[in-house]
C-alpha positions in Angstrom: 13.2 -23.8 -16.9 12.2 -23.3 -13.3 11.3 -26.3 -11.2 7.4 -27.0 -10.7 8.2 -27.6 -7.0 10.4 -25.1 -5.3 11.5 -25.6 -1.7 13.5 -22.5 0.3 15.0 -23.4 3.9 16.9 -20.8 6.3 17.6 -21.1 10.1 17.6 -19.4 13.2 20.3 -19.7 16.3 18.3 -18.9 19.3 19.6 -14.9 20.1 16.9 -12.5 21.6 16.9 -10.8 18.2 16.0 -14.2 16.5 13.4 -15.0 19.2 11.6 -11.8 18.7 11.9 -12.6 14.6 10.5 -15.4 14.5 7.1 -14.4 17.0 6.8 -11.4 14.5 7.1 -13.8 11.4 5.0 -16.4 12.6 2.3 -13.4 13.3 2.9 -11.7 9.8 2.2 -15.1 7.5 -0.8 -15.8 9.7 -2.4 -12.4 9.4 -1.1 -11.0 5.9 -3.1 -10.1 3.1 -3.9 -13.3 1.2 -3.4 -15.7 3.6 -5.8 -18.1 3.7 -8.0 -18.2 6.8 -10.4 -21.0 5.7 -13.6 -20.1 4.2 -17.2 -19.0 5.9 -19.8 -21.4 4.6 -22.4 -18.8 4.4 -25.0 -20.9 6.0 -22.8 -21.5 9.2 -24.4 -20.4 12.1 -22.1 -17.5 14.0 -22.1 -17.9 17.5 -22.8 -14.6 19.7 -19.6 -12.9 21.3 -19.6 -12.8 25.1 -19.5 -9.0 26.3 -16.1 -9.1 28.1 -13.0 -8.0 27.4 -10.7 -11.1 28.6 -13.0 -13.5 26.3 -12.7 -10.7 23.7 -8.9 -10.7 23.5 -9.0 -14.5 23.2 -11.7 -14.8 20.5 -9.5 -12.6 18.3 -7.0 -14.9 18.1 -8.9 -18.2 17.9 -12.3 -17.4 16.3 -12.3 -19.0 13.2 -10.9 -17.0 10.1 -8.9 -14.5 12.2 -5.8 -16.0 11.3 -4.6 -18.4 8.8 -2.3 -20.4 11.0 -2.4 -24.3 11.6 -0.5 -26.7 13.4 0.1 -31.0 13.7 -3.2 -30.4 16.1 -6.6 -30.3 14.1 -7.9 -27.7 16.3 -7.6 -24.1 15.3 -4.0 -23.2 17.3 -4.1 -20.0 19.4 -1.7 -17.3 17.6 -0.6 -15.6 20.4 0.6 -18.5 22.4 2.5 -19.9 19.3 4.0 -16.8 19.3 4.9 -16.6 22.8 6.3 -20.0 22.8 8.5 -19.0 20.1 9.9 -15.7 21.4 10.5 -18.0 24.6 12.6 -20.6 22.4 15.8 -21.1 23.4 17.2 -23.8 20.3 17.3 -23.4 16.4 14.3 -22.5 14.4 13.2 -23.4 10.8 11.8 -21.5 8.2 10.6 -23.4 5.0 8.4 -21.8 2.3 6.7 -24.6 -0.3 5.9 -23.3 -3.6 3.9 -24.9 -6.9 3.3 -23.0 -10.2 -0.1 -22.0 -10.2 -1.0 -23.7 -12.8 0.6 -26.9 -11.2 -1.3 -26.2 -7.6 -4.6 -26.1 -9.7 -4.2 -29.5 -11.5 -2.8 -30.9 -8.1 -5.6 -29.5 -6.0 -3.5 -27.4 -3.6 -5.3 -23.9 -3.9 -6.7 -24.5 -0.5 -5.2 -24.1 2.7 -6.7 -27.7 4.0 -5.3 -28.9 1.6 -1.5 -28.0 2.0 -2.9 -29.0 6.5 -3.1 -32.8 4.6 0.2 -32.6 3.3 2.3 -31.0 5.8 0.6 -33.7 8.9 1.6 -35.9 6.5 4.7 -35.3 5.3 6.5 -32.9 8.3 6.8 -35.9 11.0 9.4 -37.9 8.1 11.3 -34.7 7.2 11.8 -33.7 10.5 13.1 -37.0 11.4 15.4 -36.7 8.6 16.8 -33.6 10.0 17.3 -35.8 13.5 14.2 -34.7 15.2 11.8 -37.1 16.0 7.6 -35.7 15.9 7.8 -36.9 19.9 9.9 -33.5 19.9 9.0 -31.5 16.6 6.8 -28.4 17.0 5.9 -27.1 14.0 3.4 -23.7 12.8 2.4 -22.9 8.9 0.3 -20.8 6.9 -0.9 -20.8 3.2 -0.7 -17.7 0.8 -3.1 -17.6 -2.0 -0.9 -15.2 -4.3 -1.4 -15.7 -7.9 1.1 -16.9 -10.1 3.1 -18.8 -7.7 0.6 -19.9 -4.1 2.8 -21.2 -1.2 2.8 -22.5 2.4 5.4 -20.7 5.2 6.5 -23.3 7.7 8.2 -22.6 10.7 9.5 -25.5 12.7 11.0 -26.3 15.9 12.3 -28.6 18.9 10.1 -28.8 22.1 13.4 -29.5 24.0 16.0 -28.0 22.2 18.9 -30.7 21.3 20.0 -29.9 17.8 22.9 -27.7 17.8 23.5 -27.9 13.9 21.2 -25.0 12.5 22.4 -25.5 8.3 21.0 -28.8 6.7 23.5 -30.4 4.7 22.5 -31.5 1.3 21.9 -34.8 1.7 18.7 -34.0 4.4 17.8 -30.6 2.0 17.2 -33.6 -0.5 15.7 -36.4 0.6 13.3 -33.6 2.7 12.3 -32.0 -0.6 11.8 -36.0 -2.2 9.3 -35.9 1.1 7.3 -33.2 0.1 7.7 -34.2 -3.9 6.1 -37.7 -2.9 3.3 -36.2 -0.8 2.7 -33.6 -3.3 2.4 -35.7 -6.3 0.9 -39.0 -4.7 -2.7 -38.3 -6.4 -1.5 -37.6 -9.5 1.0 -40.7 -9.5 -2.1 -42.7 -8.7 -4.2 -41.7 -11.3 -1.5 -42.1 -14.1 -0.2 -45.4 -13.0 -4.0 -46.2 -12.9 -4.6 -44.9 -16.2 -1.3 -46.6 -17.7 -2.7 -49.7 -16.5 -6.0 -49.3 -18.2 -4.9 -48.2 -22.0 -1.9 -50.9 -21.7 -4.8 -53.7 -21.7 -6.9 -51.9 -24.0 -4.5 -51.9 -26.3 -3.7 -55.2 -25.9 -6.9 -56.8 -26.0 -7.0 -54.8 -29.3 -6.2 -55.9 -32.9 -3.4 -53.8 -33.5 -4.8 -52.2 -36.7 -7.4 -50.6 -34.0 -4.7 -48.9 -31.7 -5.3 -45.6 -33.1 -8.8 -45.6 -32.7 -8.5 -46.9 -29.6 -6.3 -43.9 -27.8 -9.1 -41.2 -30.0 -11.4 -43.0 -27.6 -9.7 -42.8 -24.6 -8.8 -38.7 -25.2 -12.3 -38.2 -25.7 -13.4 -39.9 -22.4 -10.7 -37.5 -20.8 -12.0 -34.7 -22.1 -15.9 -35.9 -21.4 -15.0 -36.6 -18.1 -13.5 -33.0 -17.3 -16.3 -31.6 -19.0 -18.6 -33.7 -16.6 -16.3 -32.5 -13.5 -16.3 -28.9 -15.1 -12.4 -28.8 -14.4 -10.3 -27.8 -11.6 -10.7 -23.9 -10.9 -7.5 -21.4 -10.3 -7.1 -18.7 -7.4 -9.6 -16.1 -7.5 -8.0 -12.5 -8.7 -6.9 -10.5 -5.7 -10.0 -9.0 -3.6 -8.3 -5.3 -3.2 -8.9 -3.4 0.7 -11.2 -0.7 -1.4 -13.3 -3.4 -3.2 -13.6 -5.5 -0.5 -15.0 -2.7 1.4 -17.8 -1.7 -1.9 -18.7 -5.3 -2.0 -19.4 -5.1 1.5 -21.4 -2.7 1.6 -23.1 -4.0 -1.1 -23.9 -6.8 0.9 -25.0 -4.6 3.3 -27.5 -2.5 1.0 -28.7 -5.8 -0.3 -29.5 -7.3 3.2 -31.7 -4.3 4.6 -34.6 -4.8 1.7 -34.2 -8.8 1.8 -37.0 -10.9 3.6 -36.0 -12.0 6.7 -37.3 -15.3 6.5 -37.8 -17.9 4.4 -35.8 -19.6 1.7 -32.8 -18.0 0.1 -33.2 -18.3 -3.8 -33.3 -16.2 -6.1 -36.3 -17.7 -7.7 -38.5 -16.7 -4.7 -37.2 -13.0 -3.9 -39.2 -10.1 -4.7 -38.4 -8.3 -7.9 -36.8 -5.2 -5.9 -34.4 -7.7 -4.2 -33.5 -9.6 -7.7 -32.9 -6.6 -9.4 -30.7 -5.7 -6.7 -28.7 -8.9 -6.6 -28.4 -8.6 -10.1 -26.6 -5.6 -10.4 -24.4 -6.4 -7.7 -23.7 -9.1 -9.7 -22.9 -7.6 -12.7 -20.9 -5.2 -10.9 -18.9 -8.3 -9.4 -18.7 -10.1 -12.6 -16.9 -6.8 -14.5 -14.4 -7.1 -11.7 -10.4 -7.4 -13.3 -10.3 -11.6 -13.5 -13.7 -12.0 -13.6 -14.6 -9.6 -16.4 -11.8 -11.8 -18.7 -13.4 -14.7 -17.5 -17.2 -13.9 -18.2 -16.2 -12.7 -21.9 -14.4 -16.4 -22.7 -17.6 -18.2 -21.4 -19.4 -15.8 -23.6 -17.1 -16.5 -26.8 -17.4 -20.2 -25.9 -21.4 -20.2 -26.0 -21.1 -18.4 -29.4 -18.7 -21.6 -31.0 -21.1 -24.0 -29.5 -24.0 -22.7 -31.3 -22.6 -22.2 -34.5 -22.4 -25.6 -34.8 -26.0 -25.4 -35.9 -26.6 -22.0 -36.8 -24.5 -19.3 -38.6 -27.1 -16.4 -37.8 -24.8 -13.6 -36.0 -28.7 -12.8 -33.9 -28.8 -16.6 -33.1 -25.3 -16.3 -32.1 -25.5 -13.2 -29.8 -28.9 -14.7 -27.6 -26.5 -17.9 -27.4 -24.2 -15.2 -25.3 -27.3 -13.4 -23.8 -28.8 -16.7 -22.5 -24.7 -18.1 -21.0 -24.6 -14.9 -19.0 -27.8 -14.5 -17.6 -27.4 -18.6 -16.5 -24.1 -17.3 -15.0 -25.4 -14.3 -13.4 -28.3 -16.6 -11.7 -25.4 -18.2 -10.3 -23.5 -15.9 -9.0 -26.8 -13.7 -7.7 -27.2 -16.8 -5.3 -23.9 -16.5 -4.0 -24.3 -13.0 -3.4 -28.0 -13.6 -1.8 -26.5 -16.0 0.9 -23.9 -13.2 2.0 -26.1 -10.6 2.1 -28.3 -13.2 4.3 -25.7 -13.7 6.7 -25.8 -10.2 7.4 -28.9 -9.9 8.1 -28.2 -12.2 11.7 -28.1 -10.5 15.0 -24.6 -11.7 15.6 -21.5 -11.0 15.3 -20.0 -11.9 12.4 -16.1 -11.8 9.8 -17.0 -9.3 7.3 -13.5 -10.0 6.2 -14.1 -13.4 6.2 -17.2 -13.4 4.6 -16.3 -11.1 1.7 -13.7 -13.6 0.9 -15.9 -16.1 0.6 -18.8 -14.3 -1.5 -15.5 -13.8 -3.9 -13.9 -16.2 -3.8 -17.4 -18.9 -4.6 -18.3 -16.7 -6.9 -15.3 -17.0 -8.9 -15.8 -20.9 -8.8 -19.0 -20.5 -9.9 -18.1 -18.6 -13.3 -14.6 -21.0 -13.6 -16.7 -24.0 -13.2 -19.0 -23.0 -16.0 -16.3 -21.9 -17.9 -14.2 -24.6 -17.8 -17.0 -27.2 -18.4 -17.6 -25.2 -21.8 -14.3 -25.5 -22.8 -14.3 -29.0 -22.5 -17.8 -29.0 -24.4 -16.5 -27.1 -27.0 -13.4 -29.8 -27.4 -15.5 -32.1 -27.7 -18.0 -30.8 -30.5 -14.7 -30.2 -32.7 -13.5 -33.2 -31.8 -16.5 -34.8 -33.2 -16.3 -32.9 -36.0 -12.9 -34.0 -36.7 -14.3 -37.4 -36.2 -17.2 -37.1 -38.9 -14.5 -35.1 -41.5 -12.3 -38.4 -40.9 -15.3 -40.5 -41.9 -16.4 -39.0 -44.8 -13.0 -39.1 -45.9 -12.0 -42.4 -45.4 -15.5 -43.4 -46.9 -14.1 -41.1 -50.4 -10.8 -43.0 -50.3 -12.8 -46.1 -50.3 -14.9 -46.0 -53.1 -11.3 -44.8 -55.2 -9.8 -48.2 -54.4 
């Protein structure tokens, strides 16, 4: 069984081939395909470019969302001078690459790349120190990869002033860096069950004993109430492919040349031409590989809720009818505010902004979805309940 946490470290001796390496590599993990470059609130306002080319080249590589890299510093770092600093490096660098099972990340919260920037400030300064290198002299550059299945984080680190001379890390600093990252990694959830522990240990005790069992049906349930409340933790989106990043775009772009150009953004008060058009971008959106999947559990899910009062398979299929059109509501918004933000004489990240558009429209439907499953638990669970009751209640009047 592979490890939830999986932690891969090689090193570089400073040679010129090295040096030029590791400028390309940290280039490549800030600027690949799924690499997260923070998110565009569509309601962000986009400042206007200045019209010259020395601004030009620096605004490519430090206007927000142009590259996923971060550093130690809050403030967006400036790629090509990370880069130049490394080709310039003349002592050993790093490479790490953190991994969690997706499904891990998602119950942990690290599906975002803020926050894997809260646990790397966090927990880099104490690794490094482990390795010798005290954060008065640790550099250090990363970048996370929203790939499903298995997301990550790419860290390269190095020495301001070069004084290590020992590139491999023996394996006593390979494992207390990786009980580091464990510890940061898992502090929330340690928390919470520690907390939780706590709180069934004196329920239980403060209970007759003959009540125990009833007592842990009670607490389940108020798990699952509470992550129906919360609607759950959502996974990564699906992968937004080049060619239907570039439909949805222009989409977007159709959308945003027959919308009003001022006034509120909701669907409720759009003419009809623009809903309908919102619609069926939505619709085309929500039939997307991942989504599609998605949209027919929520579906399904509405049908089991409403046969718990009616059997009729016409009663069952408006149940279905009525979850997808509050869905597509939803998701219409999403797409309303990104075709809004075309509409701005500025300049703006299509790239950027497609993402986003995806990517909240995904937590939109996930949201829903997973607040139905939880609904759904709990209506069987109460059913279970109610079948326990009778029973007990028949075993009674025997004795």
């Amino acid at each position: 069984m592979s490890s939830p946490f999986v932690m891969k470290i090689a090193f570089y001796p400073p040679t010129s081939k090295n040096q030029a390496r590791n400028s390309a590599h940290v280039q490549y993990i800030a600027t690949r395909p799924g690499a997260d470059r923070g998110e565009l609130s569509i309601n962000d306002e986009i400042e206007l470019e200045p019209d010259t080319p020395e601004w030009h080249t620096k605004y490519m590589h430090e206007r927000p969302g142009s590259h996923g890299l971060f550093t130690a510093e809050e403030e967006m770092p400036d790629l090509g001078e990370v880069q130049k600093e490394l080709k310039n490096h003349n002592g050993i660098v790093w490479r790490m690459v953190l991994s969690l099972k997706e499904d891990d990340a998602v119950r942990l919260g690290y599906t975002t790349r803020e926050s894997w920037e809260k646990v790397l400030r966090a927990a880099l300064p104490e690794a490094a120190a482990k390795m010798g290198i005290p954060e008065s002299n640790l550099r250090w550059a990363a970048a996370f990869h929203q790939t499903k299945g298995h997301p990550h984080v790419h860290v390269i680190l190095w020495e301001k002033e070069p004084k290590r001379i020992r590139g491999v890390l023996s394996y006593g600093e390979r494992k207390d860096i990786r009980k580091i990252f464990i510890r940061e990694i898992y502090a929330k959830e340690r928390l919470a069950l520690t907390a939780e522990k706590s709180a069934v240990r004196d329920l239980i005790r403060d209970t007759a004993r003959s009540d125990v069992v009833n007592v842990l049906r009670k607490v389940e349930s108020a798990r699952v109430k509470v992550r129906a409340l919360s609607g759950g933790k959502t996974g990564l989106p699906p992968p937004l492919e080049p060619h239907v990043r570039e439909e949805l775009l222009e989409k977007l772009k159709e959308l945003s040349k027959i919308m009003p150009s001022r006034g509120r953004i909701a669907f409720a008060y759009m003419p009809e031409e623009v809903k309908e058009k919102a619609k069926e971008i939505t619709d085309w959106l929500l039939k997307q590989p991942g989504f599609s999947q998605s949209v027919e559990r929520y579906k399904d899910l509405a049908k089991e809720l409403a046969s718990h009062y009616t059997s009729k398979p016409e009663a069952l299929g408006k149940a279905a009818e009525k979850a997808y059109e509050d869905i597509q509501k939803r998701v219409a918004q999403i797409i309303l505010k990104g075709a809004a933000a075309l509409q701005e004489e500025k300049t703006i990240d299509t790239i950027r902004l497609t993402n986003s558009v995806w990517r909240s429209a995904w937590r939109a439907l996930e949201r829903e979805r997973l607040r139905a499953e939880a609904e759904s638990t709990i209506a069987a669970q109460k059913e279970m309940e109610r079948k326990r009751r009778v029973t007990e209640r028949g075993e009674s009047r025997e004795i």
